[in-house]
N, C-alpha and C positions, 0 to 999 in steps of 0.2 A: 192472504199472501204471506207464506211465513220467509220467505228472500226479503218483501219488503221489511217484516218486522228485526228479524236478525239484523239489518242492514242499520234500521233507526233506530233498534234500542239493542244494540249487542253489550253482553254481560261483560263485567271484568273479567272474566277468563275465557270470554269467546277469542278464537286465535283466527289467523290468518287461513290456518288450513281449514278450520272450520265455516269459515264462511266461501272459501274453496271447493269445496266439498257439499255445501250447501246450492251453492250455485249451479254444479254438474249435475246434482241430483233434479232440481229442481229444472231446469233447461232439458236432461231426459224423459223425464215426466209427464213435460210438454209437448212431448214429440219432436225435438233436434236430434238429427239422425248422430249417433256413437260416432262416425268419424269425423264428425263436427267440432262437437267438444273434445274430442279426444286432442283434435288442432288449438283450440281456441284456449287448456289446459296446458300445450306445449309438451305433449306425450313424446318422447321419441318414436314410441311404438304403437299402433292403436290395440296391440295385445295388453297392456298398461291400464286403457281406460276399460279395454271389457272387462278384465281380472277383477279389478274395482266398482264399475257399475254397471255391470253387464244385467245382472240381476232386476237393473231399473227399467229397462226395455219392452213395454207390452210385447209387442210383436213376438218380440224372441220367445218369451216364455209360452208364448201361444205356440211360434215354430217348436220349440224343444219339446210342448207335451203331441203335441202330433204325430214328432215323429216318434216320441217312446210307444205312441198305442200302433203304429207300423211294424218299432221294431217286436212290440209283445206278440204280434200275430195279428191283431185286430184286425178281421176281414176288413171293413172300412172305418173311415175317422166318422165322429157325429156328422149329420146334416150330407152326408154322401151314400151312394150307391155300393151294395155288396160287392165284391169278385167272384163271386158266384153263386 
C-alpha cells in the first residue's frame, strides 16, 4: 500500500500536495468514481480533476480506445459482431 507507506514514513521533502496527489491517485485506482474525488479535492470544476487524473480512470481509457477504433472505421470493436 504505497498511501499507507507515504503516509508512515513521508520524506523530508514529501509536501502536502504530494501526498494530495497521492491520495486522488490512489482512491482513482480503486475505482472512486472522478466526480467523487474531484468533491472530496474541493475542485470548483470537476474539468480540474479530469485535466489532472483523468488519465487514472480504467474505464475511460478503455471508452476513449473504443471509440478511436469507431472513429478509424473499424467495422466492429474486439469481442463484437461485424456491420456487415
Amino acid at each position: 500500500m504505497f498511501l499507507a507507506e507515504a503516509l508512515a514514513k513521508p520524506t523530508p521533502d514529501t509536501t502536502f500536495h504530494d501526498l494530495r496527489h497521492t491520495f486522488a491517485s490512489t482512491a482513482l485506482a480503486s475505482g472512486v468514481p472522478i466526480s467523487e474525488v474531484s468533491k472530496w479535492l474541493g475542485h470548483e470544476s470537476i474539468t480540474t480533476t479530469v485535466d489532472l487524473y483523468g488519465h487514472l480512470v480504467p474505464e475511460a481509457s478503455a471508452r476513449a480506445g473504443e471509440r478511436a477504433l469507431i472513429l478509424k472505421g473499424a467495422r466492429s470493436l474486439p469481442g463484437q459482431r461485424g456491420n456487415g
